[in-house]
C-alpha positions as CSV (number, residue, x, y, z in Angstrom):
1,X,-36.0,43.2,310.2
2,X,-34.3,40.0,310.9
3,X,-34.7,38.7,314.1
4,X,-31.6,38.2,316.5
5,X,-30.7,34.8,317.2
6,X,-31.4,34.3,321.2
7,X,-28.2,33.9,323.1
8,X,-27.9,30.5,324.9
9,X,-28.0,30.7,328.8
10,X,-24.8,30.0,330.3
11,X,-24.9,27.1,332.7
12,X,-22.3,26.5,335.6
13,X,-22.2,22.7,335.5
14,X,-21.5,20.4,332.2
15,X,-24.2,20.2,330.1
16,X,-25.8,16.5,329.7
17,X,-26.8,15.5,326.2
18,X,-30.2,15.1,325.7
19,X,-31.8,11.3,326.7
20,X,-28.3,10.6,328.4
21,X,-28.6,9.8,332.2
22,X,-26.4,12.9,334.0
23,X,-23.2,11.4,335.6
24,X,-22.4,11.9,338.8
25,X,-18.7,11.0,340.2
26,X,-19.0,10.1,344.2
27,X,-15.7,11.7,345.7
28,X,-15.7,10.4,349.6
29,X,-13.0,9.1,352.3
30,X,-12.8,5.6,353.1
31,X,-13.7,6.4,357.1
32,X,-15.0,2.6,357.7
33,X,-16.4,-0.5,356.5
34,X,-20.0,0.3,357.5
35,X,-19.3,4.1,355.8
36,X,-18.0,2.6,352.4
37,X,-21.4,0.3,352.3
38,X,-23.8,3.7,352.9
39,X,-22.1,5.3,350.0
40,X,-22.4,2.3,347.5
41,X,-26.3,2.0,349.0
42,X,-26.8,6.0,348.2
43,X,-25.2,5.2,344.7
44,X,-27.7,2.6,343.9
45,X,-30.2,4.6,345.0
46,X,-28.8,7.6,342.7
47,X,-29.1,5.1,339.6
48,X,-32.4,3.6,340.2
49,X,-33.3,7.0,339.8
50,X,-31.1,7.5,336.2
51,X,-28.2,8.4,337.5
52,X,-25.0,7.3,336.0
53,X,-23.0,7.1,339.4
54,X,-19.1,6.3,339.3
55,X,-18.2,4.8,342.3
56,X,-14.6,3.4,342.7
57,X,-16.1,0.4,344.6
58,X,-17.8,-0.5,341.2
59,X,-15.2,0.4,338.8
60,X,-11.4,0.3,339.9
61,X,-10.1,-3.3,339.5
62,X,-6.9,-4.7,340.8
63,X,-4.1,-3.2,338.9
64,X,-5.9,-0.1,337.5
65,X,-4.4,3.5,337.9
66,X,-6.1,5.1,340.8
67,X,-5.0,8.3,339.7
68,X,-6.1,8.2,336.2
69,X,-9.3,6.9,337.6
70,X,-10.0,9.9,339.9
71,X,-8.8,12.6,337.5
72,X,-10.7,11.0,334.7
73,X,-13.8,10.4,337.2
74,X,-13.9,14.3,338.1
75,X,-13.3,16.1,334.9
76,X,-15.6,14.0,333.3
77,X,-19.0,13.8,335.4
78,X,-21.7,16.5,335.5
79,X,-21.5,16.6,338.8
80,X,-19.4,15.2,342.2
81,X,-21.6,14.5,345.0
82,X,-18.6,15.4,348.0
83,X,-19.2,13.1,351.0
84,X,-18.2,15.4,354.0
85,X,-16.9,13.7,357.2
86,X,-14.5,14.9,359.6
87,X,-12.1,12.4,358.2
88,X,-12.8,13.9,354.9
89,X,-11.9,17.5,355.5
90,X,-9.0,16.5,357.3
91,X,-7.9,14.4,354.4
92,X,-8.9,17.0,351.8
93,X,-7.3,20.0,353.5
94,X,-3.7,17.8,354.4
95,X,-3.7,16.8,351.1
96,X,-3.3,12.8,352.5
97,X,-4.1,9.6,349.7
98,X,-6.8,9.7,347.3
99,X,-8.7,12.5,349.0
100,X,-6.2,14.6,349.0
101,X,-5.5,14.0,345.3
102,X,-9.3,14.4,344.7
103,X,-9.7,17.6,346.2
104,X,-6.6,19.2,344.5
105,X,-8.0,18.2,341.3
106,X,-12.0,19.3,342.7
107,X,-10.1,23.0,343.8
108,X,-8.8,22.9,340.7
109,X,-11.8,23.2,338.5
110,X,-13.5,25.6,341.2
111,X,-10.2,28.5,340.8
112,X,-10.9,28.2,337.3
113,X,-14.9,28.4,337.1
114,X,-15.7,29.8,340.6
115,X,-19.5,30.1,339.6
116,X,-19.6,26.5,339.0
117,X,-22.3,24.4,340.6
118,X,-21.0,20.9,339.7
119,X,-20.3,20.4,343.2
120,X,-22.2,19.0,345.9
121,X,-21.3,19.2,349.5
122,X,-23.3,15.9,351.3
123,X,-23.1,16.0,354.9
124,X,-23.0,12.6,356.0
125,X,-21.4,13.6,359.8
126,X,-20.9,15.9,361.8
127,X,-21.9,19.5,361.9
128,X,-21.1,21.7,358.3
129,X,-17.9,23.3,360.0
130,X,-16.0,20.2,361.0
131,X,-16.8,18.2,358.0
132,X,-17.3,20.3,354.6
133,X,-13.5,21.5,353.5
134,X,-12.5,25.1,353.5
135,X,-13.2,25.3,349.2
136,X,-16.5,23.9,349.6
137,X,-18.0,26.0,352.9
138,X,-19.5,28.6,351.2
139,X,-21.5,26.4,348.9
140,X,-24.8,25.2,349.6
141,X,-24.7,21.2,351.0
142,X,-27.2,18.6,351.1
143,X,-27.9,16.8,354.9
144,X,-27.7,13.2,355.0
145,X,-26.8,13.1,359.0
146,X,-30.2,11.7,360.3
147,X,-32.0,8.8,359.1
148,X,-34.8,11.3,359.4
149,X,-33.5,13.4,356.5
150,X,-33.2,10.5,354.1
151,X,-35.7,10.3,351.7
152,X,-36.8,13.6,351.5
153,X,-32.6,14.3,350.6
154,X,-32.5,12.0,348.4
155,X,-35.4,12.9,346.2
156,X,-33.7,16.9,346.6
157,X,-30.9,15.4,345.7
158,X,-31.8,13.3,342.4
159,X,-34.6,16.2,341.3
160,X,-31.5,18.7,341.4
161,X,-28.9,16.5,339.7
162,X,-31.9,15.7,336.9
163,X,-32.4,19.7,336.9
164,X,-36.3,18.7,337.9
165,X,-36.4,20.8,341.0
166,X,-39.5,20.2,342.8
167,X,-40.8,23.9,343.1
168,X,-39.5,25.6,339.9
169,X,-39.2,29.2,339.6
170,X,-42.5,30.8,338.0
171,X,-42.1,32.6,335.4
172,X,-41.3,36.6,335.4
173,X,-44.7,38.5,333.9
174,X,-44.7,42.3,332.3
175,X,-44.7,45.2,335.0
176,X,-48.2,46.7,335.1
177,X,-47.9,49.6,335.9
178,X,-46.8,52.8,334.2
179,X,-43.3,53.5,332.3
180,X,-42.4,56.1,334.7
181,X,-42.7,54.3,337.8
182,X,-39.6,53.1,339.0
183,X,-39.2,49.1,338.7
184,X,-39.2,47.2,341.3
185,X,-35.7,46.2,342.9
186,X,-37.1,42.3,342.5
187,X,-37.5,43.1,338.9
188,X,-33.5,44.6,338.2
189,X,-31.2,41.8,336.1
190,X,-27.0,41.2,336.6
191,X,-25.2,41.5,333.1
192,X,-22.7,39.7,333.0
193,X,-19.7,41.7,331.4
194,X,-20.5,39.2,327.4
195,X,-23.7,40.8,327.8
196,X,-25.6,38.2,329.0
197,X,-28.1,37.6,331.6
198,X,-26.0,36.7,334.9
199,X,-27.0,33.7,336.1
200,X,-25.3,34.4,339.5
201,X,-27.2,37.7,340.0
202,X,-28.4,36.8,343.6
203,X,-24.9,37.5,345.4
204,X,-26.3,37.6,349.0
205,X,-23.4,40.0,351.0
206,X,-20.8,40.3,348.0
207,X,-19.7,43.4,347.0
208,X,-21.3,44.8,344.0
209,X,-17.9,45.5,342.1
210,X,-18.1,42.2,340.3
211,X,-20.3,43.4,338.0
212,X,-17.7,46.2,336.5
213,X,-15.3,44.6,334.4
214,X,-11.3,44.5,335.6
215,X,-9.9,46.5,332.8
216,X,-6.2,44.9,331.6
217,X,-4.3,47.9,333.1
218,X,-5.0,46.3,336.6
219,X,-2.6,43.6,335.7
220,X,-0.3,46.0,333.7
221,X,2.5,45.0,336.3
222,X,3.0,42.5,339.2
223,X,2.4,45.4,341.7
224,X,-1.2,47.0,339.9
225,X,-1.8,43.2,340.1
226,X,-1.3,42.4,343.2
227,X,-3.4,45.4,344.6
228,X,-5.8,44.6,342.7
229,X,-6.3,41.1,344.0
230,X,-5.9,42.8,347.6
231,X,-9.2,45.1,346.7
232,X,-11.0,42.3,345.7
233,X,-10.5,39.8,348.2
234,X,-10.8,42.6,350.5
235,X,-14.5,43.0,349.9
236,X,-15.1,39.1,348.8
237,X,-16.1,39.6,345.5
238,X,-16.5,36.5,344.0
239,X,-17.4,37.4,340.8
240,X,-14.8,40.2,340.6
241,X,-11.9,37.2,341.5
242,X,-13.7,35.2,338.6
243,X,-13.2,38.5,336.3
244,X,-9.1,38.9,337.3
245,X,-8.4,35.4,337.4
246,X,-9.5,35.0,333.8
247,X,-7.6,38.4,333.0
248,X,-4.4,36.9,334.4
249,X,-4.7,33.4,332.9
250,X,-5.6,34.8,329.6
251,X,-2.6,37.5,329.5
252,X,-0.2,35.1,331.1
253,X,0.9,32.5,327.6
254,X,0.6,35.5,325.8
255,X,3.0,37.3,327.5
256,X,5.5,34.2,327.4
257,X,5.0,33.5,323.8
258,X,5.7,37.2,323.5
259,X,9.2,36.7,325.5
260,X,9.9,33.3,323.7
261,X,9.6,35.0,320.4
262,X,12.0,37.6,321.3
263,X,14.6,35.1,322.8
264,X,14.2,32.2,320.6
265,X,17.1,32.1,319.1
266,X,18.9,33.3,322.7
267,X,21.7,30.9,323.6
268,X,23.0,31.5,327.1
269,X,26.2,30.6,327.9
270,X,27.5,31.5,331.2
271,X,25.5,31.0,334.6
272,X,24.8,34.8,334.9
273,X,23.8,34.5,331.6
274,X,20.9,31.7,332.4
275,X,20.0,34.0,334.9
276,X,19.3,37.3,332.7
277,X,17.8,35.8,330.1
278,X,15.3,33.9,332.2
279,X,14.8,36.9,334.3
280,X,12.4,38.3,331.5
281,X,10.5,35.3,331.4
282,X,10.1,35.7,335.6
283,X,8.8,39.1,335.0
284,X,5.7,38.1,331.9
285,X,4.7,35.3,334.6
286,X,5.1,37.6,338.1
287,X,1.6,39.2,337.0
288,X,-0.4,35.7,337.5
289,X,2.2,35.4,340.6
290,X,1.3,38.1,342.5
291,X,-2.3,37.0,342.4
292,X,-2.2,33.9,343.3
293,X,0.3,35.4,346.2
294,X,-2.3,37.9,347.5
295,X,-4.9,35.3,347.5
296,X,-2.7,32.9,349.6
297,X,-1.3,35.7,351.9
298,X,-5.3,36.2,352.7
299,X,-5.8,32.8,354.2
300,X,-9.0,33.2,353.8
301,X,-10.7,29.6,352.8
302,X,-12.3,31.0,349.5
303,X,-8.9,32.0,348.0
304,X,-6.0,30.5,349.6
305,X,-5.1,27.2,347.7
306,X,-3.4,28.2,344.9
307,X,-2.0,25.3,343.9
308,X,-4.1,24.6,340.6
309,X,-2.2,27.5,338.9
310,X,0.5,24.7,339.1
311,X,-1.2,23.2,336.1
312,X,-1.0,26.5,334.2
313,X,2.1,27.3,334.8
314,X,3.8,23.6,333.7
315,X,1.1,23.2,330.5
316,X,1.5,26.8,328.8
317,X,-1.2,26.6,325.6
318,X,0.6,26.2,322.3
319,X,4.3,26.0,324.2
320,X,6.9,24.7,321.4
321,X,8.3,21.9,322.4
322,X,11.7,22.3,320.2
323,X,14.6,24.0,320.4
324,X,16.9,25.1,323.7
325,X,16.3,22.4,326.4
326,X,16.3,25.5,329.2
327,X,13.9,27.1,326.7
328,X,11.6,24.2,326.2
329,X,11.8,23.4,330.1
330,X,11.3,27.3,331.0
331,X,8.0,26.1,332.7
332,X,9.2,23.9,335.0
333,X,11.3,26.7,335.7
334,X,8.7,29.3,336.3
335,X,6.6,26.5,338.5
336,X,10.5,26.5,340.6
337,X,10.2,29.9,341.1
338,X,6.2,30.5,341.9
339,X,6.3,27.1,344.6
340,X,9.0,29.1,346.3
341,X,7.3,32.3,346.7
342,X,4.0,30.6,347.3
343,X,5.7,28.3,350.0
344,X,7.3,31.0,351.4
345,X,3.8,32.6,352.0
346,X,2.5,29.7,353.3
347,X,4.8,30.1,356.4
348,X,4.6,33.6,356.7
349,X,1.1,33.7,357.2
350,X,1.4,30.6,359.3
351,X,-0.9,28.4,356.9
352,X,1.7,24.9,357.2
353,X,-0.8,22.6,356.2
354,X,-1.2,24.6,353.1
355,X,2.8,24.6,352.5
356,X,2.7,20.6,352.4
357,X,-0.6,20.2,350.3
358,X,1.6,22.8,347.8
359,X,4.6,19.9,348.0
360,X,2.7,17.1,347.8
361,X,0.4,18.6,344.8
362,X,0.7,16.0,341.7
363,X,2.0,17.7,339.3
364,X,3.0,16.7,335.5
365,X,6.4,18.3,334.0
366,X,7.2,18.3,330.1
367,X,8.7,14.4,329.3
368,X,6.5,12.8,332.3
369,X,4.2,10.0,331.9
370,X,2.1,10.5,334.9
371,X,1.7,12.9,337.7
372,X,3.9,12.5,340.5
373,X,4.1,15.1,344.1
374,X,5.4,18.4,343.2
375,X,8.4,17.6,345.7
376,X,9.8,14.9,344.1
377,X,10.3,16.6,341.0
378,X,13.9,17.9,341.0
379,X,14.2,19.9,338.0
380,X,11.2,22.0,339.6
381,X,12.3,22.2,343.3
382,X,15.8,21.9,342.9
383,X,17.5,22.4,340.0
384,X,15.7,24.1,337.1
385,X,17.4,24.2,334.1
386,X,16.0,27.3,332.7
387,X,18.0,28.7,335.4
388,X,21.1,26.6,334.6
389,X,20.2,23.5,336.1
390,X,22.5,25.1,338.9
391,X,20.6,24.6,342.2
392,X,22.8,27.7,343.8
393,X,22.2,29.9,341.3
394,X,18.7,29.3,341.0
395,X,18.8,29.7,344.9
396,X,20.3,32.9,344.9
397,X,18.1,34.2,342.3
398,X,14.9,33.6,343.9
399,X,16.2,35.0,347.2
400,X,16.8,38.1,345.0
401,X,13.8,38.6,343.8
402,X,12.7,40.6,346.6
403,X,14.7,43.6,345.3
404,X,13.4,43.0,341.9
405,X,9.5,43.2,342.8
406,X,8.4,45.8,345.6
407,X,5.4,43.6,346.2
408,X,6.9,41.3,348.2
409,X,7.9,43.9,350.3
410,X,4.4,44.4,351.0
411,X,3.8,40.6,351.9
412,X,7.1,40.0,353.8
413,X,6.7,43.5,355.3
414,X,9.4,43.3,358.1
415,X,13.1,43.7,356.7
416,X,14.3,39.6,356.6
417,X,10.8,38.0,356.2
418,X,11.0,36.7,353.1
419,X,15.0,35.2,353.4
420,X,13.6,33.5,357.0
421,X,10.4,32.4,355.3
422,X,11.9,31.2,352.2
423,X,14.5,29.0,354.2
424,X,11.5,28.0,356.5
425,X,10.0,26.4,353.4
426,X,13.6,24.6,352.0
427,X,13.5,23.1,355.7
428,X,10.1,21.9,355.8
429,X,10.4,20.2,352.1
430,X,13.8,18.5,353.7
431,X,11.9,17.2,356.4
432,X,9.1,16.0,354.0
433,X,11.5,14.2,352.2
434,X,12.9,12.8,355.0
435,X,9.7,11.5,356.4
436,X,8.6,9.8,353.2
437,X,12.4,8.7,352.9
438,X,11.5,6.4,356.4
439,X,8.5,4.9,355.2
440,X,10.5,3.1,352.0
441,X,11.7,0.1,353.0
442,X,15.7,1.2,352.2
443,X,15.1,4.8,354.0
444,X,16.1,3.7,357.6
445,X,18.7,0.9,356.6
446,X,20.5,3.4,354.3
447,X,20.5,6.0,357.6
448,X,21.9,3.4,359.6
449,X,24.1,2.2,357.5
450,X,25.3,5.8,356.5
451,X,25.7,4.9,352.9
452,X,24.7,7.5,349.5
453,X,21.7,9.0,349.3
454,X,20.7,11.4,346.3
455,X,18.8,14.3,347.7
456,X,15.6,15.8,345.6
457,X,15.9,18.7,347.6
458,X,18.9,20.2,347.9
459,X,19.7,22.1,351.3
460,X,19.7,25.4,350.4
461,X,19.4,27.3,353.8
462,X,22.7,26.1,354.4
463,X,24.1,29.2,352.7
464,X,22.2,32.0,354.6
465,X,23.4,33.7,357.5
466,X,22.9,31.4,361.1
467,X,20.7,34.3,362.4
468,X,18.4,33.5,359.5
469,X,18.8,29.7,359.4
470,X,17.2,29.8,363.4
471,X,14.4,32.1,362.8
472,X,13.7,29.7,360.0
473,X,13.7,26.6,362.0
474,X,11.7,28.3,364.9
475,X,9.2,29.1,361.9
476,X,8.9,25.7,360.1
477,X,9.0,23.4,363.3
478,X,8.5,25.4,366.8
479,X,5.1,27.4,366.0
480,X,3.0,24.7,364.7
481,X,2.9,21.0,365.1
482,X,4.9,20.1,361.6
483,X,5.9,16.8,362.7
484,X,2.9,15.5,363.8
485,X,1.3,16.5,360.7
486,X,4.5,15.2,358.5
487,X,3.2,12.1,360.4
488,X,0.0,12.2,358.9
489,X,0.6,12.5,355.4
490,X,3.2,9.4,355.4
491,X,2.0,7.0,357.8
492,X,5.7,7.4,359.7
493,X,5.5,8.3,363.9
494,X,6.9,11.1,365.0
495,X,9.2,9.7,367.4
496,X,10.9,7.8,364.3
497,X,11.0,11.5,362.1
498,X,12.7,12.2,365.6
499,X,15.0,9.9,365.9
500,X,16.6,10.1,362.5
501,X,16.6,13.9,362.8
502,X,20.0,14.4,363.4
503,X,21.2,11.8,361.1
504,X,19.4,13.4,358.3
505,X,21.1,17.0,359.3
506,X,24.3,14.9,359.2
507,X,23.5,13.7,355.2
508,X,22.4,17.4,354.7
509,X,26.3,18.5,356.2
510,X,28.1,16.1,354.0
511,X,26.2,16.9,350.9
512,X,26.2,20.7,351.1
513,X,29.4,20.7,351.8
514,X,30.5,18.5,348.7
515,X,28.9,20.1,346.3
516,X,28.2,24.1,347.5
517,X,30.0,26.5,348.9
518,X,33.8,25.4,351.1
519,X,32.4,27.6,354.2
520,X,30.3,24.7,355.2
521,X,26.5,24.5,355.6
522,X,25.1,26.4,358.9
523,X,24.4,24.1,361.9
524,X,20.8,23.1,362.6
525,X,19.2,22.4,365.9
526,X,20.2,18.4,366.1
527,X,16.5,17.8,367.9
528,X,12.8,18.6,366.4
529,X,10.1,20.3,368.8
């Protein structure tokens, strides 16, 4: 009989060719001077021991992209040593300069390989709770605090990135005693659902469902899907997450491919039209929606950020890229209509920092050279063409989607939620705009000088009723400190966000009014909290 071939172990970091030197990207905040030099010492250290460290300090010149670099950096390395400070985590969670760009892309990679060990928490300062971010916590991290815990870290540290641990495991030897006695529970194996040994199988207080496969029908609608998500983050089953997340990211381009097929020679004509016809391509994405939804809703730190499914939404595998421009453009669409709902999550559960990580999330649309924040992108936030290009239309039809998907229901439970918490989120993007709008040098002088201004996000809460618009200032500004952390992220004071407040509203007036509907936009509150 011919012997089977032996099936390769599966391996949660990137595999380093044999006799190449692993390499290791350093991902860390620029706190101070004297922090910047520890890091480039621990780096030298790292290659004196055959490390292949990438340190920015050693390879970004003058004029090089940062972005490209950091990207590049991430996806390429076997593994990211994270260098947790307070400033870090505060960075990394508020999504603020090359940290915050870092740890999208680092959250990134860990919703789409949550067994991954690639990354390694280093706790320079500070305890593990004020300095490791909220995607990284329940991860095992590597103390570099006291001098004391130096050397012996380091050589933990390089043995583990070499995969030369210092005690390895011993090998397992044949049970000796007899057939019928039961085995020992030491002795039992995890099978992963390909058959193969687990290499997770020690899953400490995780529920044991992850070891049962997710059959398709729990997907088989945006409802089934969302409960299931529920059930599983209920019981923080990692490895059941790992199983749906690949069910809906696997079903998802098939199910679009399936509705482009049908509609690919579709030419709407009319605005209602746009709006039907795109409507089926809502309902094959809601699935991988209501998903990322439930996990967001949780705000729990191992599931909330949903913001890499941006990248799966705008970069569908084997997407045509010819015929109708609203057909070809039909992701940026979908990413128009999943930011909303997401956003409008993020203030219903009270998670603002989350909302503005979502809105300033680089993001890459079909046609663009380079990633840019999702806010700025107007054909994504405003006016999508694959509904129309029309940003009233596309408005109204995300407000209705409500009736169109009882789930929602479930996460906006009270009757209004998700109108208040969907205008909450329009607000909040306004006044994100507005605050990066004062740190360019025209953005005060144009204020002042009242001349034209083309909004990226248009003011859509204008058209609700002034019941709702209230609730959905009070949400957006008066229960958590949004300006102060608008502040953060763009380097302008609050008093200036302030000040130009009731300017801004005025531009908001004149351009809703121009171009929307001849009631006139509903007043806002001409002061921030």
């Amino acid at each position: 009989m011919a012997k089977k071939k032996a099936k390769k172990k599966a391996t949660s970091i990137q595999e380093t060719p044999a006799g190449a030197a692993p390499k290791v990207f350093m991902s860390y905040s620029h706190d101070t001077p004297d922090h910047q030099r520890w890091v480039a010492a621990l780096s030298t250290k790292l290659r004196e021991k055959g490390i292949d460290v990438i340190l920015d300090q050693w390879e970004v010149s003058l004029g090089a992209d940062v972005g490209h670099f950091m990207v590049n950096g991430i996806q390429d390395a076997n593994r990211v040593c994270v260098i947790c400070t307070p400033t870090y985590k505060l960075k990394a969670e508020g999504g603020t300069g090359g940290v915050g760009y870092e740890g999208s892309v680092i959250n990134g990679e860990l919703v789409k390989k949550a067994d991954t060990t690639k990354f390694i928490p280093v706790l320079r300062e500070g305890k593990s709770d004020e300095s490791i971010p909220g995607w990284l916590t329940s991860r095992r991290h590597i103390p570099f605090v006291e001098d004391s815990d130096y050397a012996g870290s380091l050589e933990e540290l390089a043995r583990d990135i070499h995969n030369a641990p210092q005690n390895p495991k011993p090998p397992l030897g044949t049970n000796p005693y007899t057939a019928k006695a039961p085995a020992p529970e030491s002795s039992t194996v995890a099978v992963s659902h390909d058959g193969e040994e687990d290499p997770s199988a020690s899953r400490g207080n995780l529920a044991p469902s992850g070891l049962i496969a997710i059959p398709d029908e729990a997907v088989s609608s945006p409802e089934e899907a969302y409960r299931t998500a529920r059930n599983v983050i209920r019981t923080n089953d990692m490895l059941g997450w790992q199983d749906l997340t690949k069910l809906v990211r696997r079903t998802f381009p098939a199910r679009l491919l399936e509705w482009r097929e049908k509609h690919q020679g579709d030419h709407p004509n009319t605005k209602d039209d746009f709006l039907d016809w795109a409507g089926g391509a809502v309902e094959a994405a809601m699935h991988l929606f209501a998903v990322a939804i439930a996990a967001t809703e949780s705000a729990r730190a191992e599931y909330r950020d949903q913001r890499a499914l941006l990248d799966d939404i705008l970069h569908i595998r084997s997407w045509p890229k010819g015929g109708l421009v609203a057909l070809i453009e039909m992701p940026s669409t979908l990413a128009y209509v999943y930011a909303h709902l997401n956003g409008a999550t993020c203030l219903m559960t009270g998670q603002l920092d989350l909302a503005l990580s979502l809105a300033d999330t680089p993001v890459r649309a079909e046609g663009d050279e380079k990633h840019t924040p999702l806010w700025r992108h107007r054909h994504i936030l405003g006016w999508p063409r694959g509904l129309s290009g029309n940003c009233v239309k596309a408005w109204e039809y995300v407000v209705g989607l409500a009736t169109k998907f009882p789930y929602l229901s479930e996460v906006f439970f009270r009757d209004g939620d998700y109108t208040i918490s969907l205008n909450a989120f329009n607000l909040l993007l306004s006044a994100l705009e507005l605050s990066h709008f004062l740190g360019t040098p025209e953005g005060p002088k144009t204020l002042d000088e009242d001349a034209g201004f083309r909004f990226v996000v248009p003011p859509m809460f204008g058209s609700s009723r002034q019941d709702t618009v209230n609730a959905a200032f009070e949400m957006a500004f008066a229960r958590t400190p949004a300006i102060e952390l608008l502040s953060q992220r763009t380097g302008v004071g609050p008093k200036v966000i302030r000040a130009y407040w009731p300017k801004w509203t005025e531009f908001l007036e004149r351009f809703y009014n121009s171009v929307h509907f001849p009631m006139g936009m509903r007043s806002l509150p001409k002061e921030l909290p």
